[in-house]
Backbone as CSV, one residue per row, in Angstrom:
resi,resn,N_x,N_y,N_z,CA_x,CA_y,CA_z,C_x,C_y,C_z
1,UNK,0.859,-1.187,0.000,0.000,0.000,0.000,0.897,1.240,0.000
2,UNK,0.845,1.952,-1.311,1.323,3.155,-1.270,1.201,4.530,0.060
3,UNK,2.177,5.373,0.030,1.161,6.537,0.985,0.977,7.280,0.887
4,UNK,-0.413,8.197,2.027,-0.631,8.722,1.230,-0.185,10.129,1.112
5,UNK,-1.021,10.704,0.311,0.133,11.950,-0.639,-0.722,12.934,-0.664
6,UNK,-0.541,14.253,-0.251,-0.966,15.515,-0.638,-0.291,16.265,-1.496
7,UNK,-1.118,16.927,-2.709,-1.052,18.037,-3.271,-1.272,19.243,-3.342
8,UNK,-0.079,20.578,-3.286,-0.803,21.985,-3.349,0.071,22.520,-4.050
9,UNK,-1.344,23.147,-5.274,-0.500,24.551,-6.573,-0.363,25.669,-5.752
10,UNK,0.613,25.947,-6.778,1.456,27.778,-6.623,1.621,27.257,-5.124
11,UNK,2.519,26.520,-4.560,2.793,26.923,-3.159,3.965,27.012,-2.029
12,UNK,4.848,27.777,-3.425,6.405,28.583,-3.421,6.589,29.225,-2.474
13,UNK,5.221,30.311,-2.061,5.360,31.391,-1.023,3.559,31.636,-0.780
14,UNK,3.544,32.465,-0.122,2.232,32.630,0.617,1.179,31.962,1.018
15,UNK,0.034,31.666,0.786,-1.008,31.224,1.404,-0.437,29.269,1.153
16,UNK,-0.235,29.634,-0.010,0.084,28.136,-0.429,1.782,26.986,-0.110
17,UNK,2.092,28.596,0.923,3.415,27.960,1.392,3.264,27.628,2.884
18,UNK,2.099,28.272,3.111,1.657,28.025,4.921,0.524,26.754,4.935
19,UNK,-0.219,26.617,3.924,-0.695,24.992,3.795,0.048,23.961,3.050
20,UNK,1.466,23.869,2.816,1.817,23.087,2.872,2.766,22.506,4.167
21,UNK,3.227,24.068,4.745,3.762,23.851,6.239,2.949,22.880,6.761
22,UNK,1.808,23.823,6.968,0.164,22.938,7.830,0.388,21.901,7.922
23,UNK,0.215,21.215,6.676,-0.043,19.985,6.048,1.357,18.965,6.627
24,UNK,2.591,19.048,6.383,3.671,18.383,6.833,3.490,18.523,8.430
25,UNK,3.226,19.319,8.615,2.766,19.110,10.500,1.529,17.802,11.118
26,UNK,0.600,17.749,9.786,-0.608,17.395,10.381,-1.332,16.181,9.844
27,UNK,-0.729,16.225,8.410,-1.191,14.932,7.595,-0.540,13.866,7.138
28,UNK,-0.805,12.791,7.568,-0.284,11.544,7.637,0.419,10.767,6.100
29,UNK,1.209,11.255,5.576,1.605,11.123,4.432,2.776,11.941,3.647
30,UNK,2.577,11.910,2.207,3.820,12.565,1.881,3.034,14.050,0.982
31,UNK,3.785,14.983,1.320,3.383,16.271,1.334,4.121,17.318,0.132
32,UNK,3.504,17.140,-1.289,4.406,17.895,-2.607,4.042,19.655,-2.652
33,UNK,5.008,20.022,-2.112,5.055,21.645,-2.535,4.987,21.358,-4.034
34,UNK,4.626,22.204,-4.986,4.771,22.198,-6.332,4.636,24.214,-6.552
35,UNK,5.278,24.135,-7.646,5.980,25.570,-8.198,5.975,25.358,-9.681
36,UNK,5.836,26.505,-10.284,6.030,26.475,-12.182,7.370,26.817,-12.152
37,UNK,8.424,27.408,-11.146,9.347,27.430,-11.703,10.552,26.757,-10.080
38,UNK,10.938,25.436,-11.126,11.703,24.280,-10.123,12.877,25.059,-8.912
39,UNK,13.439,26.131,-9.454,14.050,26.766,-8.538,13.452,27.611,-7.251
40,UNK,12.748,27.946,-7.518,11.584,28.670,-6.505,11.276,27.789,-5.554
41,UNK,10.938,26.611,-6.479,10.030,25.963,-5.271,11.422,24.665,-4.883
42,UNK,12.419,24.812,-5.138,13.442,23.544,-4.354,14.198,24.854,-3.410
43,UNK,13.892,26.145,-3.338,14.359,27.015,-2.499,13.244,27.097,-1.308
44,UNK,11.633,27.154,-1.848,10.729,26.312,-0.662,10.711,25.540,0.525
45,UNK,10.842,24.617,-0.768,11.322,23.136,-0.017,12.400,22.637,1.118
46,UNK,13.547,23.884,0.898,14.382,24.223,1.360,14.454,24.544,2.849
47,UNK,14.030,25.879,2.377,13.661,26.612,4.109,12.118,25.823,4.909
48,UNK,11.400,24.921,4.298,10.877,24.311,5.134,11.645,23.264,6.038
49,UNK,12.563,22.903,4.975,13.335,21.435,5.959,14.018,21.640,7.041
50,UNK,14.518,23.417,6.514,15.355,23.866,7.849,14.182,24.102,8.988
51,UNK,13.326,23.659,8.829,12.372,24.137,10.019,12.236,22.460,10.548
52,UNK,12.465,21.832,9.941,12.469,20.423,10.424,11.405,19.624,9.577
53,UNK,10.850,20.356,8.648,9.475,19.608,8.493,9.628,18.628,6.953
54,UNK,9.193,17.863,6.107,9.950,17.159,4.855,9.133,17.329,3.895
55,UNK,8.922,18.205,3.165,7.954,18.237,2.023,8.963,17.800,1.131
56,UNK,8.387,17.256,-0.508,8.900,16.918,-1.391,8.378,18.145,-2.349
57,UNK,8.946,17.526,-3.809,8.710,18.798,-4.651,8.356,18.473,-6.036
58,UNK,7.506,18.704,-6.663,7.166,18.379,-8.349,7.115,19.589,-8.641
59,UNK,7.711,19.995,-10.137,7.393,21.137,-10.914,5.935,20.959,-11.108
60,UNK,5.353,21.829,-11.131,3.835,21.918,-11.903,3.274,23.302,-11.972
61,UNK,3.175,23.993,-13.375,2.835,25.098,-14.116,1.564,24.664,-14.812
62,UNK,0.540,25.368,-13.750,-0.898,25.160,-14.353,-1.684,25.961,-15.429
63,UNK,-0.717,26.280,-15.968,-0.922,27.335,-17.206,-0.404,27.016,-18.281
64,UNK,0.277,25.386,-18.040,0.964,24.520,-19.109,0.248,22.869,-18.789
65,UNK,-0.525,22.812,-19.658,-1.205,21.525,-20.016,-0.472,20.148,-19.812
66,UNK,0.521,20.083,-20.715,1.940,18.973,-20.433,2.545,19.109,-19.214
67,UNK,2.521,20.208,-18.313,3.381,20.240,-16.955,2.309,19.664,-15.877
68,UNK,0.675,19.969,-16.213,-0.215,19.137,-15.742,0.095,17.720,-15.728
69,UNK,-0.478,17.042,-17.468,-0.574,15.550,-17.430,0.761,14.856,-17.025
70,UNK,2.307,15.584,-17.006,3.503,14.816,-16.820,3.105,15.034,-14.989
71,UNK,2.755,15.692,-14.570,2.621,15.689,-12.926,1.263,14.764,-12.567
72,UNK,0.344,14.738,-13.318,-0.674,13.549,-12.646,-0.336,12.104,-12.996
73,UNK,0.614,11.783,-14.275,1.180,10.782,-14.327,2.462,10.308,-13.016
74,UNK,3.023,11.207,-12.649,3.578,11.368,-11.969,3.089,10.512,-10.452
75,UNK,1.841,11.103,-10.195,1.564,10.921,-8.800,0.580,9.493,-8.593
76,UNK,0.108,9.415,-10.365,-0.348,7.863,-10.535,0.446,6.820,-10.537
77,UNK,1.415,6.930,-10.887,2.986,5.957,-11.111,3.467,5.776,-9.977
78,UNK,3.454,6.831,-9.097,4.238,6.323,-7.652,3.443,6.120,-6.730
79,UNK,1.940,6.828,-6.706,1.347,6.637,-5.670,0.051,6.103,-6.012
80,UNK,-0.382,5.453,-7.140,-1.557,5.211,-7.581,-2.515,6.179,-7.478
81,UNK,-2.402,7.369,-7.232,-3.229,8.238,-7.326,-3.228,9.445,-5.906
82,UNK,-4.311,10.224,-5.718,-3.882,11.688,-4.789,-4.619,11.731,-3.346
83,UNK,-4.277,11.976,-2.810,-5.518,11.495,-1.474,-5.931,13.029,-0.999
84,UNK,-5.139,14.041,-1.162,-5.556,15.606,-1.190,-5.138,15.986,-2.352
85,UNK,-5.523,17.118,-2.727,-5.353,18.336,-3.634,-5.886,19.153,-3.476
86,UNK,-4.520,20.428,-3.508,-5.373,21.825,-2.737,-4.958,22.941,-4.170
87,UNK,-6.177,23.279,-5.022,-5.743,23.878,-5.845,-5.894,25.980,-5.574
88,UNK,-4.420,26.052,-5.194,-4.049,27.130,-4.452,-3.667,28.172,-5.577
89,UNK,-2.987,27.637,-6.797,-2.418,28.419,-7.946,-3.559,29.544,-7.997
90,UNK,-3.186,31.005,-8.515,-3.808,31.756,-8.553,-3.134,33.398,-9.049
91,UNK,-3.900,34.595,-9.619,-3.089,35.288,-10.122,-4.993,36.228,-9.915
92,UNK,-3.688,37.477,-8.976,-4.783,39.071,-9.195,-3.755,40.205,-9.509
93,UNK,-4.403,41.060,-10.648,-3.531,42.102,-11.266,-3.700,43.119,-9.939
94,UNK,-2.753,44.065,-9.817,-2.746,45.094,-8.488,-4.179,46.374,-8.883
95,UNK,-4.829,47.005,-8.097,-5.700,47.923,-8.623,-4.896,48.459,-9.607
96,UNK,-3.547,49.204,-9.058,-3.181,50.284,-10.350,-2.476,49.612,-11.462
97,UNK,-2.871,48.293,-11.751,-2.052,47.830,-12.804,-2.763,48.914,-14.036
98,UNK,-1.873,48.736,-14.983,-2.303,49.802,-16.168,-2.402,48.724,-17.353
99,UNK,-2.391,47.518,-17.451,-3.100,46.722,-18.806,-4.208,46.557,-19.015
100,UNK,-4.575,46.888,-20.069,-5.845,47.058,-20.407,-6.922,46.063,-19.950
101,UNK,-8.418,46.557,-19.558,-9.693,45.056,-18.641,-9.390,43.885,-19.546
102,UNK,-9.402,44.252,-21.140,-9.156,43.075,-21.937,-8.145,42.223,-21.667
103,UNK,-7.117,42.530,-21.399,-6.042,41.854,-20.973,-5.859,41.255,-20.161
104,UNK,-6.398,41.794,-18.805,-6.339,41.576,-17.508,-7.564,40.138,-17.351
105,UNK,-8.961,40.505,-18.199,-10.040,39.386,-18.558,-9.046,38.139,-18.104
106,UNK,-8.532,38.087,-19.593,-8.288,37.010,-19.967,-7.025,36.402,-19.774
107,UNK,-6.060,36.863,-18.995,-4.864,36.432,-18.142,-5.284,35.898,-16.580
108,UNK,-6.457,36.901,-16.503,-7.094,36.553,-14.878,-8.102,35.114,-15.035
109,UNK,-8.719,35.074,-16.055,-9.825,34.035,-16.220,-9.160,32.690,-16.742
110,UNK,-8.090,32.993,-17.531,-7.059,31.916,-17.871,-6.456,31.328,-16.941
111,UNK,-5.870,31.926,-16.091,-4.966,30.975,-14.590,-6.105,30.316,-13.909
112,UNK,-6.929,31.476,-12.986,-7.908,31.180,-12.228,-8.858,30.323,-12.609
113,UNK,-9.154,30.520,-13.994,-10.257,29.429,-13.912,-10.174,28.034,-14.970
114,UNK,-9.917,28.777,-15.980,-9.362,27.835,-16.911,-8.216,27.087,-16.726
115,UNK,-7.285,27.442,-16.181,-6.075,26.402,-15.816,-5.980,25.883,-14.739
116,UNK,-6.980,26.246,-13.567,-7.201,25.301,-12.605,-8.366,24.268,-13.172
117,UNK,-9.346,24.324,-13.850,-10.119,23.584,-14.820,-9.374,22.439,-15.206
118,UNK,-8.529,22.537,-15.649,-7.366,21.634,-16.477,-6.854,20.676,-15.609
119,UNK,-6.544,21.539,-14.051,-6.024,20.575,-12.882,-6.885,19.765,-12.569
120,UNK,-8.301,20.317,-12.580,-9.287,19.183,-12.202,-9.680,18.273,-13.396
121,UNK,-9.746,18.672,-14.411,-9.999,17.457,-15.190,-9.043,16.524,-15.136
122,UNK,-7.751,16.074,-14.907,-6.447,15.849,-14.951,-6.448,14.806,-13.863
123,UNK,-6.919,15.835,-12.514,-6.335,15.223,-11.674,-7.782,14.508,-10.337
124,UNK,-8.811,14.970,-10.775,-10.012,13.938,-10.400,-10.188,13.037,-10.788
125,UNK,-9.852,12.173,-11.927,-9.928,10.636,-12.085,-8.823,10.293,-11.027
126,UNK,-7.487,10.420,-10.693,-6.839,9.957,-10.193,-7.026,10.359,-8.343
127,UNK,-8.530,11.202,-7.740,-7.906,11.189,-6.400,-9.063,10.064,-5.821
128,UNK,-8.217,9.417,-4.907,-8.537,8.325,-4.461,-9.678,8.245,-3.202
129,UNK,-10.098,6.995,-3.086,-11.115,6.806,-2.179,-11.298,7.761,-0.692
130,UNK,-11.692,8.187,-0.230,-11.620,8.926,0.788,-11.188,10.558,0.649
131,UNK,-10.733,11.022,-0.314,-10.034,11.769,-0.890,-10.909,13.320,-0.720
132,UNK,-9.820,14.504,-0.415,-10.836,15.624,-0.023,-9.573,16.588,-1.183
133,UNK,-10.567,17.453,-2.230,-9.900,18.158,-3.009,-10.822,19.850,-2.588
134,UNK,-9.803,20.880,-2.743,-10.217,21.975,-2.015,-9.548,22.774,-3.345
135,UNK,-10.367,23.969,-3.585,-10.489,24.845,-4.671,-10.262,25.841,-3.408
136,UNK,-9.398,26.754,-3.964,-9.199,28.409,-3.319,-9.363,29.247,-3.850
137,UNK,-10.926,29.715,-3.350,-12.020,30.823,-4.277,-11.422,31.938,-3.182
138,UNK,-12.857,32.942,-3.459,-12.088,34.307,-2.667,-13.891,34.594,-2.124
139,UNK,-13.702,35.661,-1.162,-15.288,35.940,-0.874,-15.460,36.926,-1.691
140,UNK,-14.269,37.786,-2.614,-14.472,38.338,-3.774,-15.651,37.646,-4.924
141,UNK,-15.660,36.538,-4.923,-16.402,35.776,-6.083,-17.865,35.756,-5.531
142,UNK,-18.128,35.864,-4.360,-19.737,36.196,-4.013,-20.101,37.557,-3.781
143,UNK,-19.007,38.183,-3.629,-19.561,39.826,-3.864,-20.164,39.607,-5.424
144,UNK,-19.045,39.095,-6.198,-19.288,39.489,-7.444,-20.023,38.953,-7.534
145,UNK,-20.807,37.808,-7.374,-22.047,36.948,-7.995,-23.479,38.040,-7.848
146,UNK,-23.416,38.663,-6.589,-24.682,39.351,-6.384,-24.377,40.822,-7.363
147,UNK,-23.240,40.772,-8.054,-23.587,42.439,-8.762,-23.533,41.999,-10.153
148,UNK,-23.576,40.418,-10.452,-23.905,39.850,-11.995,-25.365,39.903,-12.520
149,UNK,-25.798,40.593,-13.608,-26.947,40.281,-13.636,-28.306,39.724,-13.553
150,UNK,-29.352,39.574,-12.939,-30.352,38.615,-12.394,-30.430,37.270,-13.076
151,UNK,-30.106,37.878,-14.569,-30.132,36.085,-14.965,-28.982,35.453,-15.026
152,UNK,-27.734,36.004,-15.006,-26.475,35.240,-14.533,-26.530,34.930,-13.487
153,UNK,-26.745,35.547,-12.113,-27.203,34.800,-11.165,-28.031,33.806,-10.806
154,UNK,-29.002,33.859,-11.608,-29.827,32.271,-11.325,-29.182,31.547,-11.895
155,UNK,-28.175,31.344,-13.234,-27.428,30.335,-13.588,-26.514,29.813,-12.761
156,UNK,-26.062,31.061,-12.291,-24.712,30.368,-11.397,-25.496,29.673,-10.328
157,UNK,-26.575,30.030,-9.673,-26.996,29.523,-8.262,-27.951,28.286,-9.120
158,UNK,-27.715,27.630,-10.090,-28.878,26.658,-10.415,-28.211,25.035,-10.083
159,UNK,-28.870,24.492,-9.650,-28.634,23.089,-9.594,-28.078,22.300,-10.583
160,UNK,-28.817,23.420,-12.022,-28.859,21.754,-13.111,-27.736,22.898,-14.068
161,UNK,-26.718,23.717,-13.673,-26.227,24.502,-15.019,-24.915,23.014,-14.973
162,UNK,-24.508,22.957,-15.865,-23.333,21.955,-16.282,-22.121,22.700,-16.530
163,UNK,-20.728,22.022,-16.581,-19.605,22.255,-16.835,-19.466,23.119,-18.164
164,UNK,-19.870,22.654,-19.146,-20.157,23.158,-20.985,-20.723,24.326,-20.505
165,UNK,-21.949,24.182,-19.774,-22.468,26.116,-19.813,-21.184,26.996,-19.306
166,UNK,-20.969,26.634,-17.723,-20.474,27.366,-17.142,-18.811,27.728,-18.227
167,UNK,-18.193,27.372,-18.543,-16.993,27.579,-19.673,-17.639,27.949,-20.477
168,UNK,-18.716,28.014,-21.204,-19.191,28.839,-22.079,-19.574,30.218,-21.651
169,UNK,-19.975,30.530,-20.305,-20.605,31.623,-19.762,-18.971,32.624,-19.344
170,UNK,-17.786,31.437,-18.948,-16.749,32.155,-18.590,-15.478,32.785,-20.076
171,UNK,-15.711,31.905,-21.138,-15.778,32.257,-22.399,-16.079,33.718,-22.701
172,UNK,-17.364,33.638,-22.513,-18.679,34.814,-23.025,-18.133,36.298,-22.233
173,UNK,-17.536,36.417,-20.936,-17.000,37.489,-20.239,-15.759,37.696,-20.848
174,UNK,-15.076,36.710,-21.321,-13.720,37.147,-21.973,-13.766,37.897,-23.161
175,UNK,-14.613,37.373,-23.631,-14.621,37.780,-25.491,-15.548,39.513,-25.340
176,UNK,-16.334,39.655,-24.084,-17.309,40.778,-24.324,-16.389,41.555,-23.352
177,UNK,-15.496,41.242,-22.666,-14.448,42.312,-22.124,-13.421,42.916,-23.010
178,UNK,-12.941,41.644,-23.902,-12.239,42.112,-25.030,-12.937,43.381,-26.018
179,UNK,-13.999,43.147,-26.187,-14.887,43.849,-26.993,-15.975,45.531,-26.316
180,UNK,-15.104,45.432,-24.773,-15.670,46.713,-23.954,-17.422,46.726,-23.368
181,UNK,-17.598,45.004,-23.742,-19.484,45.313,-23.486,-19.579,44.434,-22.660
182,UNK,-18.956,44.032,-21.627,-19.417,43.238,-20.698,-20.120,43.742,-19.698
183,UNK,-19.988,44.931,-19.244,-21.439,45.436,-18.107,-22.059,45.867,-19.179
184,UNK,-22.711,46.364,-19.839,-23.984,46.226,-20.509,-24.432,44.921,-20.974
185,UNK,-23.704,43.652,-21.086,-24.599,42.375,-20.510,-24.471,41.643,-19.449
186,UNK,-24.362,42.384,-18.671,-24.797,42.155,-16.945,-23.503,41.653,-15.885
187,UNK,-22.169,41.735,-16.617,-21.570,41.785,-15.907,-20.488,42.715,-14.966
188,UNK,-20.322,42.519,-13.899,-19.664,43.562,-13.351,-18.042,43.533,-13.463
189,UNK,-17.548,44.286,-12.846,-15.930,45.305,-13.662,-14.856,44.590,-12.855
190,UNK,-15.086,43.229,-12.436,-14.099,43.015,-12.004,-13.577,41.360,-12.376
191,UNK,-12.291,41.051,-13.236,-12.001,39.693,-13.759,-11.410,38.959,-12.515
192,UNK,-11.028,39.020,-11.785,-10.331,38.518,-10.527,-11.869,37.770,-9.639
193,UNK,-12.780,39.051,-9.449,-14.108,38.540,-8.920,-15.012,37.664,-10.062
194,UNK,-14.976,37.203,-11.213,-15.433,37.053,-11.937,-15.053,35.417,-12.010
195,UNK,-13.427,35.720,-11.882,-12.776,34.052,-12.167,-12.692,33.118,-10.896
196,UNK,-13.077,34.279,-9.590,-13.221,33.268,-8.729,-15.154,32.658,-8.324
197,UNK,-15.977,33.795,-8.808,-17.305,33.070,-9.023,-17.049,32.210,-10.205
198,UNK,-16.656,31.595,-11.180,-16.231,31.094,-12.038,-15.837,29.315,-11.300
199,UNK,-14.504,29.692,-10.305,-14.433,28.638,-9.623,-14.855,28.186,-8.595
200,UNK,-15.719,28.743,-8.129,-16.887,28.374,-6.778,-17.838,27.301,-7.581
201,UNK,-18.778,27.951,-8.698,-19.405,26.999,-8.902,-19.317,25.778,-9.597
202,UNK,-17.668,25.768,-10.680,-16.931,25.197,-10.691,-17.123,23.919,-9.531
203,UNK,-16.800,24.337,-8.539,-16.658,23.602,-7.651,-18.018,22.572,-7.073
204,UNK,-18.666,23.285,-7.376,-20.502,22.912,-6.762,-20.599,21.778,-8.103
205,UNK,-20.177,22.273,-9.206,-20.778,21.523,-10.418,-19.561,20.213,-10.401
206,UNK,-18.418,20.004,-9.767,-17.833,18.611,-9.801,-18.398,17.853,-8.687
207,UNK,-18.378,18.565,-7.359,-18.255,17.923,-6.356,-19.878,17.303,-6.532
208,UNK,-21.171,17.268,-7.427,-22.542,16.793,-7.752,-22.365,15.962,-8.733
209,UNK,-21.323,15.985,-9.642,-20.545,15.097,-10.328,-20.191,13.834,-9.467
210,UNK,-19.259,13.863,-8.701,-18.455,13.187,-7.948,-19.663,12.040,-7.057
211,UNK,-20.972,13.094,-6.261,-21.807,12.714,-5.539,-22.450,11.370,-6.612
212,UNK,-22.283,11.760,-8.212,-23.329,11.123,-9.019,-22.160,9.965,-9.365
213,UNK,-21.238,10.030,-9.521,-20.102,8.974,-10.614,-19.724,8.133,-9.613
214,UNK,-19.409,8.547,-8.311,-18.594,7.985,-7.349,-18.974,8.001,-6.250
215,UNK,-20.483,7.656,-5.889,-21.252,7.621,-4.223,-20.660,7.021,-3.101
216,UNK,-19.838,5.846,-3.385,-19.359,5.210,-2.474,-17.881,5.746,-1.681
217,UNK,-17.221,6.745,-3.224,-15.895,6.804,-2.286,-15.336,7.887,-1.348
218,UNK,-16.738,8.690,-0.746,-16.530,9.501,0.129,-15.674,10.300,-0.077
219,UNK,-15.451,11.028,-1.297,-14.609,12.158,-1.882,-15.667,13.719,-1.275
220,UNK,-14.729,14.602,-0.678,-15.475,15.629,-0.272,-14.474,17.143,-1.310
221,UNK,-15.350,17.728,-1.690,-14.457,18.461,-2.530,-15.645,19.985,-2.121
222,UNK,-14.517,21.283,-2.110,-14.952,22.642,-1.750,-14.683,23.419,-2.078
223,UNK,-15.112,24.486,-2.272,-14.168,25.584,-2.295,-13.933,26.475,-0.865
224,UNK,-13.123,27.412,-0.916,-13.240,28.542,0.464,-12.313,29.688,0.173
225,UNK,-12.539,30.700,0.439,-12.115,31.645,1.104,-10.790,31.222,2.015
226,UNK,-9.623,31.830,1.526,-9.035,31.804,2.575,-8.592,33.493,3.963
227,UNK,-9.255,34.112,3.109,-10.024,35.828,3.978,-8.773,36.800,3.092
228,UNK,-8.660,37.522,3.570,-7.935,38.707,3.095,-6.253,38.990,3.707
229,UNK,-5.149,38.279,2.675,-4.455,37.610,3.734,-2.985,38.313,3.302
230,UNK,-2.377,38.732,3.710,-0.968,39.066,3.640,0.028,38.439,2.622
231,UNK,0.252,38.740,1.513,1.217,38.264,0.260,1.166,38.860,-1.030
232,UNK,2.137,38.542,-1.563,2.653,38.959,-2.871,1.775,39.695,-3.246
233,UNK,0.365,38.811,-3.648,-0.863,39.128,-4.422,-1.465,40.236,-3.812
234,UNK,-2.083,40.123,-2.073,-3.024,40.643,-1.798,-2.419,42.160,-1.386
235,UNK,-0.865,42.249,-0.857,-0.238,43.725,-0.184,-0.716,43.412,1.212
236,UNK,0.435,44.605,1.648,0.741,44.160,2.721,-0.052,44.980,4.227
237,UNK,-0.862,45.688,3.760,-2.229,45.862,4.246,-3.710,44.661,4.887
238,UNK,-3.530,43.836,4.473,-3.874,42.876,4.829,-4.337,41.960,6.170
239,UNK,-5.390,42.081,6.852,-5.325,41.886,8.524,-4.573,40.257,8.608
240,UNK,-4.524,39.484,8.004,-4.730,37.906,7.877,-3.079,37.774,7.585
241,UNK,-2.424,36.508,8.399,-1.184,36.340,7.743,-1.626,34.683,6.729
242,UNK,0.269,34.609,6.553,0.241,33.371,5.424,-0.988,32.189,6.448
243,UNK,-0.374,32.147,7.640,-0.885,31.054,8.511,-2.125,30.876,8.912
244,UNK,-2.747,31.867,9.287,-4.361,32.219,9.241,-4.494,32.127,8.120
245,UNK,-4.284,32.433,7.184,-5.414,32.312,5.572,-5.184,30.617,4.864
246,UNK,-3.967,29.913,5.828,-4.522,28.476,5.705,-5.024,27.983,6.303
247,UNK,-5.636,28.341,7.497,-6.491,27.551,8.394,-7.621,26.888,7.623
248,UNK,-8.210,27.458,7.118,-10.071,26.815,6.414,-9.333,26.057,4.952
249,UNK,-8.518,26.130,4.284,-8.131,25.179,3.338,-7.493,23.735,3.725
250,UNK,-6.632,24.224,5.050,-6.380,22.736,5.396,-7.214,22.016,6.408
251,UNK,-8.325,23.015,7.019,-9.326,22.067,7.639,-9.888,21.170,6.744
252,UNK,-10.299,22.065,5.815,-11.068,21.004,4.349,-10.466,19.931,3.642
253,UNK,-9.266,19.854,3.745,-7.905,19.137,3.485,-7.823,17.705,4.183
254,UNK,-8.481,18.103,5.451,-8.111,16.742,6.417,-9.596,16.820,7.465
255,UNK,-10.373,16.941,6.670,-11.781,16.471,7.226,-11.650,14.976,7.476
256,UNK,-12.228,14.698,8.231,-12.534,13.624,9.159,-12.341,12.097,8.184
257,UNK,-11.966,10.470,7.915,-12.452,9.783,7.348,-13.597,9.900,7.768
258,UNK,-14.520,9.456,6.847,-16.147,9.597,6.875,-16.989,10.385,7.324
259,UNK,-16.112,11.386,7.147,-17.285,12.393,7.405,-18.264,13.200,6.011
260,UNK,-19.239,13.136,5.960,-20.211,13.330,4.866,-20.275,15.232,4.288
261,UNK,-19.781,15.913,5.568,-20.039,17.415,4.970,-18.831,18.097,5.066
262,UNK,-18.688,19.206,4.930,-19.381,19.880,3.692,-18.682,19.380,2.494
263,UNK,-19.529,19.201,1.325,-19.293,18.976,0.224,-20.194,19.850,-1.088
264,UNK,-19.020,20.102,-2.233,-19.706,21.135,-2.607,-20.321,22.298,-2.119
265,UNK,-19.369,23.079,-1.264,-19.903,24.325,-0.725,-18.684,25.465,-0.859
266,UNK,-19.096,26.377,0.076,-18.620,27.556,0.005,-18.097,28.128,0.994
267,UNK,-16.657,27.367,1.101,-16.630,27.322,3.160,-15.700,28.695,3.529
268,UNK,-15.776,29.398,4.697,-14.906,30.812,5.208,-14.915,30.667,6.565
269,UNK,-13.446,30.654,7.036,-13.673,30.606,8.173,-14.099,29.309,9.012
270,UNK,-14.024,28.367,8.206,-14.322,27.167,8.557,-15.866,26.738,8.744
271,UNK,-16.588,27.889,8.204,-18.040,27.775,8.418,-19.096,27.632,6.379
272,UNK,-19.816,26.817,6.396,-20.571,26.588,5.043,-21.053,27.953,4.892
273,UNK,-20.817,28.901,3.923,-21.304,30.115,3.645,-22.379,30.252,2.514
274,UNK,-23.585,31.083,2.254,-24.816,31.146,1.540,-24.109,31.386,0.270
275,UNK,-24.769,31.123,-0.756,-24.157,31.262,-2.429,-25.350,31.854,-2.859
């Protein structure tokens, strides 16, 4: 019997460098920092060990398709498959960035949603029985849901919208941002809030998947908030450090064997939040 093995993207430095600390403290197995660029993250890997703790390390650039499938082959070959995955990778332009919304669209909707998309198609056949996979949305993505137009909002909040819509609907914001008309069809001005409502329901629409393909193997999959947290991305204004803003990703990480909730939700703070 192989063992078992946790996964977390982008988690070189910040939020995603304090749940993998977490994680080597707390979870019974072997623990892969992963980085798009191998030096970054074997300098990671590094200053964790000097802390005593043993993470290992895979390249993986989720914005490169082949750096995906060579890393889920990867973790099928040695470990028959993933028992966590915490998809942490993520990218917000600064307010005063100066590239154009078009740009920003579709660099922001590309990492965030579309290339974590890729991780999950990739890497959900391979996570294993018991297995808890955690998406890192923002509470940005439910502001934004309530300032999307009334009928984008009932899509996103619908039971029966599917994977094909929702990539078609996240499509549809790229191409009408490119084109300057996306709030005059109902969406609001922000791609960062956009790509993380994008991966919330994302998240609702596998983990009803999962409930339907795979009833028996007690796979719990979420998204959350990890709050407003101190790093690269967010500035250094921020009330929340690296360590607090992993608390609710690695609770979700190492939920209970058999425990039935939350699944498919919207967790902050360690609490199921309204969508």
């Amino acid at each position: 019997m192989s063992p078992r093995v946790a996964v977390v993207t982008g988690s070189n430095k910040g939020i995603g460098l304090a749940i993998v600390q977490s994680l080597c403290e707390h979870f019974q197995g072997d623990v892969y920092l992963t980085a798009r660029d191998a030096a970054r993250g074997q300098a990671a890997v590094e200053s964790l060990a000097s802390q005593g703790l043993k993470p290992l390390f895979q390249q993986l650039d989720i914005n490169d398709l082949n750096s995906i499938t060579t890393a889920a082959a990867y973790f099928k070959d040695k470990y028959g498959g993933v028992d966590v995955l915490v998809n942490n990778a993520g990218i917000a332009f600064k307010v005063a960035d100066t590239a154009p919304f078009a740009v920003q669209a579709q660099v922001t909707l590309g990492t965030n949603f579309f290339a974590t998309r890729d991780v999950l198609t990739h890497f959900l056949p391979i996570i294993r029985p018991g297995g808890r996979v955690v998406n890192v949305s923002s509470f940005v993505g439910s502001r934004t849901l309530n300032q999307c137009s009334p009928t984008l909002q009932q899509r996103f909040r619908s039971e029966d919208i599917t994977e094909e819509e929702l990539v078609a609907l996240m499509q549809q914001f790229v191409d009408l941002a490119k084109a300057g008309e996306h709030q005059q069809a109902g969406w609001p001005g922000t791609a960062y809030g956009v790509s993380k409502t994008g991966l919330t329901v994302l998240s609702m629409i596998l983990a009803r998947r999962l409930s339907k393909q795979r009833p028996n193997d007690g796979i719990l999959l979420n998204a959350c908030c990890p709050g407003w947290v101190r790093t690269d991305m967010a500035g250094p204004k921020a009330p929340k450090s690296p360590e607090e803003g992993a608390v609710t990703p690695v609770y979700l990480a190492l939920l209970p064997p058999g425990a039935a909730e939350p699944h498919g939700k919207f967790v902050s703070d360690k609490e199921v939040q309204p969508w």
